[in-house]
C-alpha positions as CSV (number, residue, x, y, z in Angstrom):
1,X,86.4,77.0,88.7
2,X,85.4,80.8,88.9
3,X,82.7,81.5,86.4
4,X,81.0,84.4,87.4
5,X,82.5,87.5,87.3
6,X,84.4,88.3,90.2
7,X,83.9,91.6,92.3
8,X,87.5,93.6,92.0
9,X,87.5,94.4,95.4
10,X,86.9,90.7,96.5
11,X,89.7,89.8,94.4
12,X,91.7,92.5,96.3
13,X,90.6,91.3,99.3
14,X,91.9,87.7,99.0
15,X,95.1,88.8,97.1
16,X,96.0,90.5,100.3
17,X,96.4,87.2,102.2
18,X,99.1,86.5,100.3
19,X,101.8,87.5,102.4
20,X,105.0,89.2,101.0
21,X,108.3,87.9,101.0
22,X,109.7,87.5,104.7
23,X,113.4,88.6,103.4
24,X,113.3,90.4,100.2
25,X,116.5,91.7,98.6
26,X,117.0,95.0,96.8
27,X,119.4,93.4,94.5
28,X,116.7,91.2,92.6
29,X,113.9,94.0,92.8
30,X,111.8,92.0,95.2
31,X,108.7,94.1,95.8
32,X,105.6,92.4,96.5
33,X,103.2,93.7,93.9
34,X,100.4,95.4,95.6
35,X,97.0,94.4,95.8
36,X,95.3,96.7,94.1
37,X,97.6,96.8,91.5
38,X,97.6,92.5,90.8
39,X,94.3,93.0,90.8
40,X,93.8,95.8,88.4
41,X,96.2,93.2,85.9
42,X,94.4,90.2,86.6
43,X,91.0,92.1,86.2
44,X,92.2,93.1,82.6
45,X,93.5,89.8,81.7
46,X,90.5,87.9,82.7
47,X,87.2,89.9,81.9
48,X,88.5,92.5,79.3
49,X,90.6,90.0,77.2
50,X,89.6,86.5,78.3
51,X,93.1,85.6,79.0
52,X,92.7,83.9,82.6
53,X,89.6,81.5,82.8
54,X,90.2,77.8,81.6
55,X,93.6,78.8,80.5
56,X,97.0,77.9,80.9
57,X,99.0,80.3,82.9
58,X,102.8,80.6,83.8
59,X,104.2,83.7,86.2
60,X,107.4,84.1,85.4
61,X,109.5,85.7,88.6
62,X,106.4,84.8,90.9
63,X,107.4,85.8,94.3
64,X,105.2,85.3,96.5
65,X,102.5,83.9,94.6
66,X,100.5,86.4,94.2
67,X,99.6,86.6,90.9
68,X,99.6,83.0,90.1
69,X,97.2,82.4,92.8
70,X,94.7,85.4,91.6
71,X,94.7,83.4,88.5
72,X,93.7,80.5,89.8
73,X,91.2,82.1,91.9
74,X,90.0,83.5,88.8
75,X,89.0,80.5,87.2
76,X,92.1,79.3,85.2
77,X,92.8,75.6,84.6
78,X,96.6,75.2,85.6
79,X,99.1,78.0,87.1
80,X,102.7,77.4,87.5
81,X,104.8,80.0,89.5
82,X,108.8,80.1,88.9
83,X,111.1,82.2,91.0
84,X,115.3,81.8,91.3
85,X,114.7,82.6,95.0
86,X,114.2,79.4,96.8
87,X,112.7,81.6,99.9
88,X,110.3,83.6,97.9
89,X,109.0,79.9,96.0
90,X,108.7,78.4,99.6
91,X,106.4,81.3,101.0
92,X,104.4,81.2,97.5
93,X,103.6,77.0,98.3
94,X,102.2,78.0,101.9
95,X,100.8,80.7,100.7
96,X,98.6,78.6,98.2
97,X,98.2,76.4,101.0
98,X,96.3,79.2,103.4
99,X,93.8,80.6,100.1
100,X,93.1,76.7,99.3
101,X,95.1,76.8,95.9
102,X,97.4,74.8,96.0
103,X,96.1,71.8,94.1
104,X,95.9,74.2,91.0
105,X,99.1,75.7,91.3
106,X,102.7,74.7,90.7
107,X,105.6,76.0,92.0
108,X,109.2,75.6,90.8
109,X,112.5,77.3,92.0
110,X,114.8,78.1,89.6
111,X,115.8,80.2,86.7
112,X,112.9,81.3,83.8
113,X,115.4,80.1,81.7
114,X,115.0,76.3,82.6
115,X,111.1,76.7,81.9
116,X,109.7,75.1,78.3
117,X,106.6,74.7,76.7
118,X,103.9,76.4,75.3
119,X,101.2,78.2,78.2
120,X,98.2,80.7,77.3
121,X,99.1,83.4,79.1
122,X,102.4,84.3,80.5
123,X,102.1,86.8,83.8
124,X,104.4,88.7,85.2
125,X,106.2,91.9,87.5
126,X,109.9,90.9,86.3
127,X,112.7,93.6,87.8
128,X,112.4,97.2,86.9
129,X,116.0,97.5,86.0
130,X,116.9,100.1,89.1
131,X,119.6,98.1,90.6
132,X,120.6,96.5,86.9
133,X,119.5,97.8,84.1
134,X,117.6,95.7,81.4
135,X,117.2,93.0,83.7
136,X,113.5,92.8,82.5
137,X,114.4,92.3,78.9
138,X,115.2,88.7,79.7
139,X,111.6,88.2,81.1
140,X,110.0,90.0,78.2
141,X,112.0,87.5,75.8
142,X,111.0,84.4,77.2
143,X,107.7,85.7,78.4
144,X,107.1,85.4,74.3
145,X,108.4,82.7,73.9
146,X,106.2,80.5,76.3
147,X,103.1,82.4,76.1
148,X,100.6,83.2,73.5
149,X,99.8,86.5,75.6
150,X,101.7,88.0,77.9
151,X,100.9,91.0,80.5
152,X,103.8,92.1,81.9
153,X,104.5,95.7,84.3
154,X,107.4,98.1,83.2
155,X,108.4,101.2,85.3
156,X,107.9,104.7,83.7
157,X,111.0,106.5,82.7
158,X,110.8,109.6,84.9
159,X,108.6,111.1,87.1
160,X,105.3,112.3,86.3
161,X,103.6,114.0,88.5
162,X,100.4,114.8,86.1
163,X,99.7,111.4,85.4
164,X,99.9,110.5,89.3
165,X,97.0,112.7,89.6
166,X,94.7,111.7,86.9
167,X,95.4,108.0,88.0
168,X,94.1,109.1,91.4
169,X,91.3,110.8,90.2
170,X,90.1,107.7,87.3
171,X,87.4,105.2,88.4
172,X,89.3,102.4,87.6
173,X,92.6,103.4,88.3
174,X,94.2,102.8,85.0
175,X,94.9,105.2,82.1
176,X,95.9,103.7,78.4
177,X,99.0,105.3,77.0
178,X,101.8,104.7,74.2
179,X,104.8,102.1,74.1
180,X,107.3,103.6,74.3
181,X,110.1,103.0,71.3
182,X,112.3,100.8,72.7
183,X,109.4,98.3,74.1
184,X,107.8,98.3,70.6
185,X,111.6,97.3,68.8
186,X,112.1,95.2,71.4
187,X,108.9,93.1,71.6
188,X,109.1,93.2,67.4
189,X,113.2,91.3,67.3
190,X,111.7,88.8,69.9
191,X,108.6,87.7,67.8
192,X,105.8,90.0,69.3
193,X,103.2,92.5,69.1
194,X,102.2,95.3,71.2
195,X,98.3,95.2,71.6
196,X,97.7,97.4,74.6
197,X,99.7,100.0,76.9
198,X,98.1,100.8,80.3
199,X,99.5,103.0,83.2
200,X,98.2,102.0,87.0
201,X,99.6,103.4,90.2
202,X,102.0,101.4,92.4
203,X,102.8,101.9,95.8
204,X,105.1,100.4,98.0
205,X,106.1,100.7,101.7
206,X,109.9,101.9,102.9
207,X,111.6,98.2,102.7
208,X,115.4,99.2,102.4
209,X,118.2,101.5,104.6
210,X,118.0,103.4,101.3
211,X,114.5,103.8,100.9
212,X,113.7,107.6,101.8
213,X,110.2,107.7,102.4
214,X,107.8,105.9,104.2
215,X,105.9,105.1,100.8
216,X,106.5,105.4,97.3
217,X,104.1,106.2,94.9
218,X,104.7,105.8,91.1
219,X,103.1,104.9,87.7
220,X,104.0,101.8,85.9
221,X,103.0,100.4,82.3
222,X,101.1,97.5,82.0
223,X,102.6,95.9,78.4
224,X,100.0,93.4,76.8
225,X,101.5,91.7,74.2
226,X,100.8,88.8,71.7
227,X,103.7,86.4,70.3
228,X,103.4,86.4,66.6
């Protein structure tokens, strides 16, 4: 178990053997979350807030594994991993497998909806809602009601440029900001609170025909929130 406290970058470092998704598909969102970013949540969740070490921790849409397993390299008692895409669970077992993980993790394909029980902290990078929209309000309502605490990444509405910057320019990469209305109604009806908003940079490489750049660059809201 990880007692000490971890360097960030070394927990970038081995976050960045997790490979990505061999296949991914536009139409479930499937974007690898960056290494820097995973790291900046986990970082949060275990040393500011305690949320990680001995704890029991669920990542709901887990890809690849790559959150799940910076938890358990982080020092938490049991991580389970659930993902619809039987390819993406596959790669997150062997992925375990190669960081040495995988007696601590679980791995289960299928839909979040099948999950019950009650898990410390609830992890997660559900869908943005680009290709269908509100398709993360179905991980934010079960996220609440498995966990005790959930931290869970929302695009931005928009594009803004200023805050880009000044997340370039920050130490820590990360900024704290407002919820926005309809997070803050929403987490209330499904039996939450809102205890912390932070913005960190994302960025991912071109991975679809319609993908117009060679990288994309973009703020995202980390949502910490508390069931009730």
């Amino acid at each position: 178990m990880q007692e000490r406290l971890t360097r960030k970058l070394d927990l970038e470092r081995m976050l960045q053997k997790v490979k990505p998704h061999p296949e991914p598909s536009p139409d479930l969102e499937q974007y690898t979350i960056p290494a820097d970013a995973a790291a900046t949540l986990l970082y949060i969740a275990a040393y500011a807030n305690k949320d990680i070490i001995r704890k029991r921790v669920i990542d709901l849409g887990c890809g690849t594994g790559r959150l799940a397993i910076g938890a358990a390299f982080l020092g938490a008692n049991e991580v389970m991993g659930i993902d619809i895409d039987k390819t993406a669970v596959k790669a997150a077992y062997e992925n375990s497998l190669k960081t040495g993980f995988a007696k601590k993790t679980q791995w289960i394909a299928g839909d979040i909806d099948s999950i019950r029980g009650n898990f410390d902290t609830v992890l997660q990078n559900p869908p943005f809602g680009v290709q269908k929209r509100g398709a993360d309000r179905k991980f934010i309502a079960k996220a609440l009601e498995l966990g005790n605490v959930v931290y869970s990444l929302h695009k931005r509405p928009g594009e803004d440029l200023t805050l880009v910057r000044k997340l370039k320019t920050t130490s820590d990469g990360v900024i704290t900001v407002s919820a926005s209305t309809f997070m803050k109604r929403f987490v209330e009806e499904n039996g939450g609170r809102i205890e912390g908003v932070f913005a960190l940079l994302m960025t991912i490489p071109r991975m679809f025909d319609f993908h117009t750049k060679g990288k994309h660059e973009f703020p995202v809201d980390l949502y910490v929130m508390r069931r009730k």
